[in-house]
TIDRENPA-949644 format. One record per residue (C-alpha): residue number from 1; residue in three letters; x, y, z. Coordinates in steps of 0.25 Angstrom, whole numbers. Layout:
! TIDRENPA-949644
BATI  pos  code      X      Y      Z
BATI  NUM   ALA      X      Y      Z
...
//
This chain:
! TIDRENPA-949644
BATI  pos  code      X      Y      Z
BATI    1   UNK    463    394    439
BATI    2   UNK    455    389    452
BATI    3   UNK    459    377    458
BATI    4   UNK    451    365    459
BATI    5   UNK    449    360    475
BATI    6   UNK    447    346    472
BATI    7   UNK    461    336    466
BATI    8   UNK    459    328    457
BATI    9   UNK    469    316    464
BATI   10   UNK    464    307    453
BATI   11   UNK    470    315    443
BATI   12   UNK    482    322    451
BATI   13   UNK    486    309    455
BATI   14   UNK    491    308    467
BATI   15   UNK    494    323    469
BATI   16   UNK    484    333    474
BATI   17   UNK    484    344    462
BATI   18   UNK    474    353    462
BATI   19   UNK    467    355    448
BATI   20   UNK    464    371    443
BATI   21   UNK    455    376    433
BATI   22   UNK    460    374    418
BATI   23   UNK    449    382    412
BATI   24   UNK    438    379    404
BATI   25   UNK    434    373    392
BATI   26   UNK    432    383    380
BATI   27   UNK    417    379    378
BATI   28   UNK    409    386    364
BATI   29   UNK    398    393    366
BATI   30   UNK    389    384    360
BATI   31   UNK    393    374    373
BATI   32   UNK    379    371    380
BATI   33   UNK    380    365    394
BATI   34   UNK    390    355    395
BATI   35   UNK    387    341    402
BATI   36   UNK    402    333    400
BATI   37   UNK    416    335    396
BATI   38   UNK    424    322    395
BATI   39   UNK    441    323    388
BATI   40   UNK    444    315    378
BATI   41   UNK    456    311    368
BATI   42   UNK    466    321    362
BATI   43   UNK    464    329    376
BATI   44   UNK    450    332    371
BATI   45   UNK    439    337    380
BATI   46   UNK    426    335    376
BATI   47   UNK    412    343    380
BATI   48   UNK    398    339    381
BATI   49   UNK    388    350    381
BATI   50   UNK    375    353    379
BATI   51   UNK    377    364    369
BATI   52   UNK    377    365    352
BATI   53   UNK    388    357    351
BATI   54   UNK    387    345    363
BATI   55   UNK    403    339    362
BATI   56   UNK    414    350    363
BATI   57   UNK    429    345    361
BATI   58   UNK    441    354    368
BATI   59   UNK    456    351    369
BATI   60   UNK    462    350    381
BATI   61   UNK    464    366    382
BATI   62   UNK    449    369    383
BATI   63   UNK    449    373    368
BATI   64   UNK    436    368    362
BATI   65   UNK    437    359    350
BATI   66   UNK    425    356    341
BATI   67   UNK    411    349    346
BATI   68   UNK    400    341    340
BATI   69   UNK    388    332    344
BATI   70   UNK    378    344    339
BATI   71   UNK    365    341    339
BATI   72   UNK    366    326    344
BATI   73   UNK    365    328    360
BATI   74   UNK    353    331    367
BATI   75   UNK    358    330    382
BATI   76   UNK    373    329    382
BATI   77   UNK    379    322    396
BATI   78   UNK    390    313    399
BATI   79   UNK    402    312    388
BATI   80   UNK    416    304    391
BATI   81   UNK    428    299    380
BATI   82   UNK    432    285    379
BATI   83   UNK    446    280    379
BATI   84   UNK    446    282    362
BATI   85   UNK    441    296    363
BATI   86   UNK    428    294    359
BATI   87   UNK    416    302    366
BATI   88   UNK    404    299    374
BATI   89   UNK    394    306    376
BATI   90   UNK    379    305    383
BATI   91   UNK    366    312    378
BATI   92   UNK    357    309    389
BATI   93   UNK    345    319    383
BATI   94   UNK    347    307    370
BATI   95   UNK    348    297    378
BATI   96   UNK    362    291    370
BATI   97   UNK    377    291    371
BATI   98   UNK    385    292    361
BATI   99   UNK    398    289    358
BATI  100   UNK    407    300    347
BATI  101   UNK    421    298    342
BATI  102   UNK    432    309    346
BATI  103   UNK    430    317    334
BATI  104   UNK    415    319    336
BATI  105   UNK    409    308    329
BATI  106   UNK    397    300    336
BATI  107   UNK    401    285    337
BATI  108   UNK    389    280    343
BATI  109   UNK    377    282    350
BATI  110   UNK    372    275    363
BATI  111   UNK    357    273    368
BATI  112   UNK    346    280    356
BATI  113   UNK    344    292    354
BATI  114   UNK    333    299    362
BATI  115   UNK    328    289    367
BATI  116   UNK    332    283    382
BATI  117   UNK    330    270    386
BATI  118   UNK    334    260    397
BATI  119   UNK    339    246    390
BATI  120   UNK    351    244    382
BATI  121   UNK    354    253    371
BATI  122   UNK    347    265    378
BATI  123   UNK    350    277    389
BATI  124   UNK    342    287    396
BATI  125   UNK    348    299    400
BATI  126   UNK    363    294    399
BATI  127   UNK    372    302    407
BATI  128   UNK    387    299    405
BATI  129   UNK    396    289    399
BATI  130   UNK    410    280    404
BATI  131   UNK    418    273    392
BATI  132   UNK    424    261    398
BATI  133   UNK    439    256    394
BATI  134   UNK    434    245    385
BATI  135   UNK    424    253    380
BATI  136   UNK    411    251    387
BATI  137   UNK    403    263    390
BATI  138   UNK    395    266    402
BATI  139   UNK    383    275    400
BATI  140   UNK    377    282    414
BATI  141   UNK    362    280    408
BATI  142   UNK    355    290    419
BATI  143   UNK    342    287    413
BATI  144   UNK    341    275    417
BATI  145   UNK    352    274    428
BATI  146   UNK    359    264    423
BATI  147   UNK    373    264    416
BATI  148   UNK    374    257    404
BATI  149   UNK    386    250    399
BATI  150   UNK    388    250    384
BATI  151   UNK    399    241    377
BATI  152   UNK    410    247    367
BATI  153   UNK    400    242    356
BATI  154   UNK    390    251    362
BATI  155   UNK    382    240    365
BATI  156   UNK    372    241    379
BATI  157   UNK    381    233    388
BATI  158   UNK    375    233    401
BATI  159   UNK    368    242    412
BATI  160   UNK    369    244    426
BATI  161   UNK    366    253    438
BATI  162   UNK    352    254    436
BATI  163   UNK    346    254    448
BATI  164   UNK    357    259    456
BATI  165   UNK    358    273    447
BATI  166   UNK    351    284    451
BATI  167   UNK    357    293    441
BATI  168   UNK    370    289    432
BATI  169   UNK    374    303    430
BATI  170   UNK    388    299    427
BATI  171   UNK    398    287    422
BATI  172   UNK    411    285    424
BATI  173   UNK    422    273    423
BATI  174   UNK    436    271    428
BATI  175   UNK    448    262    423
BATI  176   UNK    442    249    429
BATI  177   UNK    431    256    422
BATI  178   UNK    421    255    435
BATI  179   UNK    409    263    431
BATI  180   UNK    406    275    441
BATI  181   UNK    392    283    440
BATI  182   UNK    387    294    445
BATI  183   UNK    374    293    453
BATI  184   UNK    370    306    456
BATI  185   UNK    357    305    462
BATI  186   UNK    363    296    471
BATI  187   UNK    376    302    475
BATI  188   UNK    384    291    470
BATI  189   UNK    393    284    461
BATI  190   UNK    392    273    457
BATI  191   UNK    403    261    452
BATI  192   UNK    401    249    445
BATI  193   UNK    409    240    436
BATI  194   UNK    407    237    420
BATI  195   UNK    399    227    422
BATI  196   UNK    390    235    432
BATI  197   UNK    394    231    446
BATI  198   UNK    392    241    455
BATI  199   UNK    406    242    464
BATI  200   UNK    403    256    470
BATI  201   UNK    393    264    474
BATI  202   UNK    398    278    480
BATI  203   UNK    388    287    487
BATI  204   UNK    389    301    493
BATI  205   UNK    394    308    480
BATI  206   UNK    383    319    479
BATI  207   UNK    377    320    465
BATI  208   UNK    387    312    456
BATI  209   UNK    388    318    442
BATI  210   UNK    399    316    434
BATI  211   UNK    411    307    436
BATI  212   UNK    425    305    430
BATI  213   UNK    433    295    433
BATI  214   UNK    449    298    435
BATI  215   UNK    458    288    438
BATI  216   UNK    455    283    451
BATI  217   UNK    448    293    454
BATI  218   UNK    429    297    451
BATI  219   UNK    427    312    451
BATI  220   UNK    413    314    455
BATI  221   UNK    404    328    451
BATI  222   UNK    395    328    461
BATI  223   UNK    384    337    456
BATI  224   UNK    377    340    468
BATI  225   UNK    389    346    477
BATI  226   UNK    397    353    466
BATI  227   UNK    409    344    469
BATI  228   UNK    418    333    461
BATI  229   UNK    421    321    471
BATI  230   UNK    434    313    469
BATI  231   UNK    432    296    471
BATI  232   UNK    441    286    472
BATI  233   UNK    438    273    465
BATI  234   UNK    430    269    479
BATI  235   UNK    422    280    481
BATI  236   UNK    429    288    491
BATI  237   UNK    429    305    488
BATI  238   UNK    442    310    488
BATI  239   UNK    440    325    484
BATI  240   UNK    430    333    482
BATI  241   UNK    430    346    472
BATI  242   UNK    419    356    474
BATI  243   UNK    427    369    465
BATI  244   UNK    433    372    454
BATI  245   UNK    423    370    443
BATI  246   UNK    415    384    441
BATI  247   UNK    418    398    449
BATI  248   UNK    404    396    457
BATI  249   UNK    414    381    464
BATI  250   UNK    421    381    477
BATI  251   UNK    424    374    486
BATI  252   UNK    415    379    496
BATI  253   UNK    403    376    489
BATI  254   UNK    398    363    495
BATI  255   UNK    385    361    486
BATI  256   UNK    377    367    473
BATI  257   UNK    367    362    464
BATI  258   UNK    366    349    458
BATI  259   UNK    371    353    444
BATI  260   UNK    384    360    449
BATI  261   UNK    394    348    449
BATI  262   UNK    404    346    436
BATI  263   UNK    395    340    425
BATI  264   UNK    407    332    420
BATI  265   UNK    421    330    422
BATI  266   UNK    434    323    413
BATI  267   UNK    447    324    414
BATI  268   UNK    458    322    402
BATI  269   UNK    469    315    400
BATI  270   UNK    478    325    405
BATI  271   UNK    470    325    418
BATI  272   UNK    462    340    415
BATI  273   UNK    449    336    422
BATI  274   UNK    437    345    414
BATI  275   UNK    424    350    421
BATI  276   UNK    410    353    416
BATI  277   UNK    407    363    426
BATI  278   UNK    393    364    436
BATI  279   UNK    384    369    425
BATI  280   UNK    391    364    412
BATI  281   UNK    395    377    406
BATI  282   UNK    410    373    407
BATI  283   UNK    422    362    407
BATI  284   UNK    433    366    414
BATI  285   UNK    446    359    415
BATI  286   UNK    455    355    427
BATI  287   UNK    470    354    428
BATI  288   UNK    480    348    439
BATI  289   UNK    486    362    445
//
């Protein structure tokens, strides 16, 4: 197995463990290109692709599950699970989001269906999703560079950002559930709170893609640089990992194109961090050495 160049501290806690190939997921051929992965309950791990069947489930050994959602996506993106299991996923090309219980049934749909908007009940070309601890979700609307803030109800909550956004290519939120975004064209992130104060603005970051949130700790996939940066709640890198997720990675390449960052990162419970790889054709999984 090859062994990762970057340590996750956030995860190995205070210890500096390195973290080694685990293998892929066992993707069906029918899999297209796949744009998220997000873990869920019951050490499920859940795949959003591009393909005949858009929401693949794998247990915890790569072994691959069931899938549904045929027929009902037209451009998947961003997916995450809330604290009850439930998933969440974003169909930019429909311009919704929409909301499934564990089993696979949908729940809800946000925004209308094929048709983009810009006031309250409506996205364009929404990117990602963050579930909240009390339930409140926030949508990275990139359409209209905005995030939106819906209550648990669903009801259109509040929005903020626009005019600050360039792009919000990405959403993520911690315990104190601080909102983090990714502005890629900017080379920033962004950090506001639940109410939409912004209390952070961290520049430099190269072409911010994805993020995850773990712990105390933001992993950053910088696109542009075919990197993953590690932040501390303030902003300040702590490591940078430039190898280890495809043959064609080492540590000597200092650039490549702007699509060859990880699409999409998660990590589960037992703290096996999963990788959509450069050109979405594989999840792989990490573990501590």
């Amino acid at each position: 197995m090859k062994t990762l160049l970057f340590c996750l501290a956030s995860i190995a806690a205070a210890s500096d463990e390195a973290y080694v190939d685990a293998g892929p997921l066992a993707l069906p051929e029918t899999a297209g290109p796949i744009a998220a992965v997000a873990a869920g309950l019951k050490d499920r791990i859940y795949v959003f692709n591009r393909g005949e069947v858009p929401i693949l489930v794998f247990n915890s050994e790569g072994g691959f599950i069931k899938g549904w959602g045929r027929g009902l996506f037209v451009t998947p993106q961003g997916m995450r699970v809330d604290m009850l299991g439930n998933l969440w996923t974003a169909d930019s090309g429909n311009h919704v989001v929409r909301k499934f219980a564990p089993d696979g049934s949908l729940i809800r749909t946000y925004g209308e269906v094929g048709v983009p908007g810009d006031g309250a009940g409506h996205f364009r070309d929404p990117k990602d999703i963050a579930v909240g601890w009390l339930g409140r979700v926030y949508v990275a609307d990139a359409g209209n560079s905005r995030v939106v803030r819906l209550l648990r109800d669903g009801a259109f909550s509040a929005e903020f950002g626009r005019g600050r956004l360039g792009t919000a290519s990405s959403v993520a939120i911690d315990a104190r559930e601080r909102i983090y975004i990714a502005d890629g064209g900017n080379s920033r992130v962004f950090v506001f709170t639940p109410e939409g104060k912004r209390v952070g603005e961290w520049p430099g970051l190269g072409s911010p893609f994805g993020l995850l949130v773990i712990g105390e700790q933001l992993l950053v996939s910088d696109a542009g640089a075919s990197r993953i940066l590690q932040l501390d709640m303030k902003g300040s890198v702590q490591n940078e990992w430039r190898a280890g997720l495809n043959a064609r990675w080492s540590a000597d390449l200092p650039a490549a194109s702007p699509a060859s960052g990880p699409r999409s990162m998660t990590v589960d419970k037992q703290g096996k961090l999963y990788l959509v790889d450069a050109e979405g054709k594989s999840v792989r999984g990490y573990v501590k050495r």
